[in-house]
N, C-alpha and C positions, 0 to 999 in steps of 0.2 A: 426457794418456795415452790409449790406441787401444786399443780389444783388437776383435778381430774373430774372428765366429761361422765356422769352417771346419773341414774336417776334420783328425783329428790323425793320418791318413796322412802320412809324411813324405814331400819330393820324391825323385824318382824320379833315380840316378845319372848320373853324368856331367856334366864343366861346360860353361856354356854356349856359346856360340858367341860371344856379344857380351855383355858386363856391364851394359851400359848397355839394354836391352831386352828383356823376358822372350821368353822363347825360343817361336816359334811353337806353335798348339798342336797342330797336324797331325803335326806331325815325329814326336810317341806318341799311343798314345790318351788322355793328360793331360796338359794345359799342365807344364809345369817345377815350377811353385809349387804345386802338387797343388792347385790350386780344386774342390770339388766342384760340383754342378748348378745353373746360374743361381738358379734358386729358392731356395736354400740357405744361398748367401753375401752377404752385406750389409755395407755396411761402420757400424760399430756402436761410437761414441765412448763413451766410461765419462762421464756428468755427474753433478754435485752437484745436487739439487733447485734450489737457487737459481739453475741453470746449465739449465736447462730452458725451452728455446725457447718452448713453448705458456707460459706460464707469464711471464718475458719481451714475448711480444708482447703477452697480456691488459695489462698494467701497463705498457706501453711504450703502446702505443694512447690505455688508460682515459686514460693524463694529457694526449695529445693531444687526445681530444675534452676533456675539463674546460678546458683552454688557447684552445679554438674556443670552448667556449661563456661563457666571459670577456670573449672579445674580442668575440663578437656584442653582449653588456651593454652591454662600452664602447662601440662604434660606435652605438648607438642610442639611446643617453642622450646621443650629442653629435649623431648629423645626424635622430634621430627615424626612426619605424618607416618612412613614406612614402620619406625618404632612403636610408634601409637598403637596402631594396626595390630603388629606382631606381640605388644607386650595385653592388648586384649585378648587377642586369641588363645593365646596362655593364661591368662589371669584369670577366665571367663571357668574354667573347668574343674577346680573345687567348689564352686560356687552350689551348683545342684544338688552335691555330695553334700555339704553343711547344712544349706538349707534343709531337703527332706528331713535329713538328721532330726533337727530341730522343729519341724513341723508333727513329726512321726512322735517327738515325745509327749508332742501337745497335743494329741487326737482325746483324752479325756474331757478335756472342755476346752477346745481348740482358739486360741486368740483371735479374737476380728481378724479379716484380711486388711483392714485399711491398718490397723495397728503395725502388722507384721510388714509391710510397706511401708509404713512410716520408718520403723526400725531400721531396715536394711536401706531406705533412700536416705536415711540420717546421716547414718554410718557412712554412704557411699560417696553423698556429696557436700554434707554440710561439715561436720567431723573431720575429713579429711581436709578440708579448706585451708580450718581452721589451723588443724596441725601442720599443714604445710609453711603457711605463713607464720606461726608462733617459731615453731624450731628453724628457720631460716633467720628469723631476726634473733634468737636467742645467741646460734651459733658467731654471728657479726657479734653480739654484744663479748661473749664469751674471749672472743680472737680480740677485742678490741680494751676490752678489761684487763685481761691476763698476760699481754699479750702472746698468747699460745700459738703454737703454727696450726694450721689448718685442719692436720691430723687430730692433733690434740684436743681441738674444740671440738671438732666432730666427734670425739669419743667421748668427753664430757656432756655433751649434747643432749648424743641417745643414750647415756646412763642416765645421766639425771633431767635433764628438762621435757626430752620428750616421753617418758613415761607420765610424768606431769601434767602433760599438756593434752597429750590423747585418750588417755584413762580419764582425763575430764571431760574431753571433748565426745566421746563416746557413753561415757554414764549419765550424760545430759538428756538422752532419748529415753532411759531407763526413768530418769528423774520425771520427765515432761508425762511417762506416760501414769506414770505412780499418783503425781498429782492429778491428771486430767482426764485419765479413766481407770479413776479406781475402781469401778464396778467390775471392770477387767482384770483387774492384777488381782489375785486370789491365793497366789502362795509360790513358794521355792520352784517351781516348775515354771508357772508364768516369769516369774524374771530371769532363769537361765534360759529360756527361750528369750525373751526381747534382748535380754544384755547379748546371745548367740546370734542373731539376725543382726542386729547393730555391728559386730565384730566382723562379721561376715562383710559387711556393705563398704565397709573401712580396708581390711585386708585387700579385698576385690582393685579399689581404688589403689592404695599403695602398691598391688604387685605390678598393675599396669606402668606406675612410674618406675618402679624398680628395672623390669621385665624390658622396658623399652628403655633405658637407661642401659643398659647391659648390650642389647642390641645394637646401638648405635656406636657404643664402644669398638663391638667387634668389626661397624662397618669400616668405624674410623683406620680399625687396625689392618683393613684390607680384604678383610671378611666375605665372602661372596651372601653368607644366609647366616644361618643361626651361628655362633662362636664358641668358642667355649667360656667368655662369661657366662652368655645368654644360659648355657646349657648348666654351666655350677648356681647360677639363680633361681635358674628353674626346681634343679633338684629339692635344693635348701627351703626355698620359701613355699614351695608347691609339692614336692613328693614327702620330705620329711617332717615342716612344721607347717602346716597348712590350718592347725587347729589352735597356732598359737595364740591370735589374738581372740577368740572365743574364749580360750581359757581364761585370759587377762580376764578381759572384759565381765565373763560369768561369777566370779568374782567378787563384783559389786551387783551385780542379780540378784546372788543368794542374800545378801545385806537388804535388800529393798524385800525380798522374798519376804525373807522373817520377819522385816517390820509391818508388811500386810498381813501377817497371820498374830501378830501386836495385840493385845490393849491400848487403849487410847491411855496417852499419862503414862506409861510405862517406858523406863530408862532405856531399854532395848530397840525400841521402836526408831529411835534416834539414833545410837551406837551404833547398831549394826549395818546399818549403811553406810555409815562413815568408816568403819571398819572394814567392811568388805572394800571399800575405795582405797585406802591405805594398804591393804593386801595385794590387790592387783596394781598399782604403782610398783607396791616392791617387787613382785614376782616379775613384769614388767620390764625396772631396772634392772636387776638380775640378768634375767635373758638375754640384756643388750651389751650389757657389759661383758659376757662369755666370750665375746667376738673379741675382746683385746686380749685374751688369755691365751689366742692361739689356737688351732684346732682341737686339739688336746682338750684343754679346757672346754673348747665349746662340745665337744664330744661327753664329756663328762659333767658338764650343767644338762645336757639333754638327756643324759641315759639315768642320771640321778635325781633329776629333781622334776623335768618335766613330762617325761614318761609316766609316772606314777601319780604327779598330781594328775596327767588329763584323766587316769583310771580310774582315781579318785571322783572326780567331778562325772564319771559316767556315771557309776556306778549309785553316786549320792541321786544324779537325778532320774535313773530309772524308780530307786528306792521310791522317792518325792511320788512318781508316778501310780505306785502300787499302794504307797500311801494315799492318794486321793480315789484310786477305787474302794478301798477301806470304807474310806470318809462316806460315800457313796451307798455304800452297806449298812453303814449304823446309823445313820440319821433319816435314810427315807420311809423306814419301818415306821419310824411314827407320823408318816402321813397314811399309810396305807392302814396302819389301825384307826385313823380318823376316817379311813371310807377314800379317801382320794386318789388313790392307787388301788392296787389289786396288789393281795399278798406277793406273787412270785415278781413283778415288775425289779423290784431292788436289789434280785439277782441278776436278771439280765443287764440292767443298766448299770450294775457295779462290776462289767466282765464285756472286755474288748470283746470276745466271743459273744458271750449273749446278742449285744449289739448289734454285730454283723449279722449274724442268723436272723435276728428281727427285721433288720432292713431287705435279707435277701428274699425274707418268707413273704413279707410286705410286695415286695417289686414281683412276687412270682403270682401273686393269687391278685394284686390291683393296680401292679403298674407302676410307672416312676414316681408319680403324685403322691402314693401310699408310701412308698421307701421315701421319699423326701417327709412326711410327715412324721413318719418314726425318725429319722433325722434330726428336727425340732423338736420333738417330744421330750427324746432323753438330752437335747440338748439344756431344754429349760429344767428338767428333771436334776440334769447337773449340777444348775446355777443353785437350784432352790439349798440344794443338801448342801450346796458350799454355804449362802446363807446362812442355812441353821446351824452349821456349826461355828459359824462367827459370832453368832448368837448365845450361842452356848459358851461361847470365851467372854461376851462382852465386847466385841471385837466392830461391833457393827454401829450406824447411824440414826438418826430419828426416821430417816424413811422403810426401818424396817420392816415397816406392817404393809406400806403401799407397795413395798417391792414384792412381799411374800406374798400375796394377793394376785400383783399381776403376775406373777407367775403361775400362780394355781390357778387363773383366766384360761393363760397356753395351754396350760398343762390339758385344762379341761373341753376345751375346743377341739384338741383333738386327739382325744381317749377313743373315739368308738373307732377309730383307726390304730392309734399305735397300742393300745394295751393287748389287744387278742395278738397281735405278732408277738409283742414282748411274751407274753405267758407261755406261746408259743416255744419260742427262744430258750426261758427258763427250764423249762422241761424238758429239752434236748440237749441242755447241758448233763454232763456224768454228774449224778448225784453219790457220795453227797458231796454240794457243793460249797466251798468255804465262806459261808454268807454270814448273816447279820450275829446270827448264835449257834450253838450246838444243840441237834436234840435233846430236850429233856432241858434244859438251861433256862434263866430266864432272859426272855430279850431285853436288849437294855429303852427304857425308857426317859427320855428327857426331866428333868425336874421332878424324876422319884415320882409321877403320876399313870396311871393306869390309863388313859383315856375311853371315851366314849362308848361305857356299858362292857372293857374290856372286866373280865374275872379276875379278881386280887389274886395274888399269886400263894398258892397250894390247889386252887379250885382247878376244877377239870381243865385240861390245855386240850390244845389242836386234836394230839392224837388218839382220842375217842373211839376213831377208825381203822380201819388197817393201814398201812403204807401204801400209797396208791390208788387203793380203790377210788379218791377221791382227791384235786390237786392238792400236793403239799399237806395231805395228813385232815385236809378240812371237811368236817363232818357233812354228810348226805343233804340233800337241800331238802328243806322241809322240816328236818331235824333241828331242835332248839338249837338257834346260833348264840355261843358265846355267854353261856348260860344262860338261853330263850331271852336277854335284855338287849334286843336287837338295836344297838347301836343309839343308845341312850331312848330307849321305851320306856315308858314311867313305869310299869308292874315292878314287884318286886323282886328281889334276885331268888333266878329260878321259876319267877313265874310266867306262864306263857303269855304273851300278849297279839292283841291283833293287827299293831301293825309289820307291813311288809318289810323282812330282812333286805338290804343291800348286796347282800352274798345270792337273795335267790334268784335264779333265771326272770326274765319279766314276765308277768303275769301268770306265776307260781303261788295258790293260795297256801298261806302257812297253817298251821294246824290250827282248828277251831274260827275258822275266817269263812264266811258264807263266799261261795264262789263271785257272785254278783259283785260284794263289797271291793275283792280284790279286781277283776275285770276295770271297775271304776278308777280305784288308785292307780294301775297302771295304766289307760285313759288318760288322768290328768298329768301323768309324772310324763307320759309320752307328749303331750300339748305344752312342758316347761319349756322354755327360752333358752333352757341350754342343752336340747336335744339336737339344736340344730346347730348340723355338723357341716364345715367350711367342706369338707373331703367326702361326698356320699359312696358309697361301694361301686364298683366300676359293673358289679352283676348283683344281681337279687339273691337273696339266700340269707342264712346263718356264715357267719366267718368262718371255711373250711380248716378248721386249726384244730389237733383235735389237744387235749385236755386232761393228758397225762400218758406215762411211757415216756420212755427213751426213742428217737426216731433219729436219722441220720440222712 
């Protein structure tokens, strides 16, 4: 249950133009939904003490470090503190390489920092623990069941139990965080990055027992430094499979992936995680079992089957990647035909490029404040288009209106900052750029509607004007916007009305408007509650951005 702090002014009459999109907030001087002043509104869940985040992550952490410092005991009581030492210092140096990896694929709508922490401290001390103690008592039962010799158990071990046991112990992070913040997990990307970070924190742990295992062997053998175990360990588990258990583990991401891009009730939603968990068990057992084939073998499980799937698994999650700038493309057009965007916004924001150019142009003309604001901006801009398209499958919750709301809140608190960068951005990308439609096309619309005084489709489109004379093809200010039905105007279609388009500059009279009448509309539109911006301009002026051209 939701309750949220706002005013108990009721909205203001009349229905909307489109159900699916709260109604621009220009068209009165109050959004539809009567929000009062950014400052004011928050969105504000009702919890139980027990249900208290800070509270939560204290005693989610506490037991992670107690589970690290366990597992430091254990490694040093078997490879001694010199081994510790040495099999950190090595174990330590894929770790930067993975992570970025995995960070780098997540910059579209990049995972909490505490999540990503969560994952890799999962993996590194709690996961490991786990499998240390399971496959130690396994291998006793194994020798003591069978009676096997030592070898024996050990090969049956990590064939079969410990795939079992850490493909669980590590899809538990994936599992914890699917259920506990699903606002988070959003698609096949979001879970090959956690199920990635989790693999990473686990790997990192094991190579250190490994790596000082190895170490100690060699001191045993009279070794003065590194040995040539240390050094065939090294190769193997750090120069040549360093990516293994990422792979495993991604495995069951993609499983939890799919079933967040699900319908609720749907067969798949369930399957596919179980699925993907059974896949990386086998691929798992496989891998471990190549070890009793001999090098040969283990040469030919690695050049055959593991090489190609990791290429496989790149390749799948850059795709993931380029799919959700897609995503990013077709669904934010129909906010910005409700007025809450600005046309070119959903190219910059659907384009690593765009992006960056928005934040550099931001930090160049108002400083860091401004580039971290465009930061947010297309952050929430993200979330929203991931929303609608959950929306658009069915895929989402009963809080989907107070989500899409408080987002349009962000969004709109700090537009008079990051949109003149974004527009910016857009336009300095090479046109044409691969956006929402093609010229002359129709864009695609949500639910088969036209929204908010848009022109049915044969009527006049955008380009009325030349190319350029004006951004994105849109007709001269002044000139009828949208066939003169300025964004749900009651006149009739085609006929001019008086009040103020959304597209014109402020305090632009439209045709047939007494100069006085407009001066006052923008007067009071300038006195609304949501003129006032968290981020005021670092200098006085117009936003020196200019407004069409290619620039570099």
């Amino acid at each position: 249950m939701s309750s949220y702090s706002h005013s108990p002014d009721p909205p203001l009459p009349g229905p909307a133009a489109h159900p699916d999109v709260p109604e621009y907030p220009e068209r009165r001087q109050e959004p539809s939904f009567a929000l009062p002043a950014p400052g004011q509104w928050h969105y504000k869940p009702r919890r139980h003490f027990w249900e208290n985040r800070t509270l939560r992550l204290v005693v989610l952490f506490s037991v992670l470090a107690l589970c690290g410092v366990i597992i430091l005991a254990l490694v040093r009581r078997q490879t001694g503190t010199e081994g510790l030492l040495v099999g950190l210092a090595l174990a330590i140096l894929p770790v930067p390489l993975l992570g970025g990896a995995f960070l780098w694929l997540d910059r579209v709508e990049p995972t909490p920092m505490r999540n990503a922490v969560f994952a890799f401290a999962w993996g590194a001390c709690a996961a490991t623990l786990v499998a240390i103690l399971a496959n130690e008592y396994a291998t006793e039962l194994l020798a003591s069941t069978f009676t096997a010799s030592p070898a024996e158990s050990d090969s049956w071990g990590a064939t079969f139990v410990a795939p079992v046991v850490e493909e669980s112990a590590k899809g538990a992070a994936v599992l914890l965080l699917f259920l506990f913040r699903r606002r988070d997990f959003t698609g096949v990307v979001d879970g090959v990055v956690i199920a990635g970070l989790t693999a990473t924190g686990f790997a990192f742990t094991e190579n250190i027992l490994y790596l000082g295992s190895g170490f100690a062997e060699d001191q045993a053998l009279g070794g003065g430094g590194v040995g040539p175990t240390t050094a065939a360990m090294f190769v193997v588990r750090i120069v040549m499979t360093p990516f293994a258990h990422p792979l495993f583990t991604s495995l069951t991401g993609i499983g939890f992936g799919i079933a967040a891009t699900s319908r609720p009730g749907r067969a798949r939603r369930w399957l596919a995680p179980i699925g993907g968990w059974l896949l990386a068990m086998t691929l798992h057992g496989t891998w471990n079992g190549s070890a009793s084939f001999g090098p040969l073998g283990f040469i030919a499980v690695y050049a055959t089957l593991m090489i190609p799937l990791f290429g496989l698994l790149v390749w799948l999650a850059i795709w993931s990647r380029s799919h959700e700038l897609k995503t990013i493309r077709t669904q934010l057009p129909l906010y910005a035909m409700a007025g809450w965007l600005t046309l070119p916004e959903p190219i910059a924001i659907g384009s690593m490029k765009g992006r960056s150019l928005a934040r550099a142009a931001a930090r160049c003309v108002q400083g860091a404040a401004a580039a971290r604001t465009v930061r947010e901006y297309v952050s929430f801009a993200t979330s929203l288009a991931f929303l609608r398209a959950r929306a658009n499958r069915g895929a989402t919750g009963p809080d989907f209106h107070a989500r899409e709301q408080e987002l349009l809140h962000h969004l709109w608190e700090r537009k008079a900052v990051a949109q003149p960068a974004l527009t910016h951005a857009a336009h300095t990308l090479r046109p044409p750029f691969p956006t929402v439609y093609a010229w002359g096309q129709r864009p695609p619309v949500p639910y088969g509607a036209a929204p908010y005084g848009a022109p049915q489709w044969g009527a006049p489109q955008w380009g009325s004007t030349q190319w350029g004379s004006t951004p994105y093809g849109a007709p001269q200010w002044g000139a009828p916007q949208w066939g003169a039905a300025a964004y749900g105007a009651t006149g009739g279609w085609g006929q001019q009305t008086p009040q103020q388009s959304p597209l014109s500059p402020p305090g632009a009279a439209p045709e047939g408007q007494p100069q006085a009448q407009a001066e006052a509309q923008a007067q009071a539109q300038a006195q609304a509650p949501y003129w006032q911006q968290p981020y005021p301009p670092a200098r006085p002026g117009p936003y020196p951005y200019s407004q069409g051209g290619r620039h570099r």
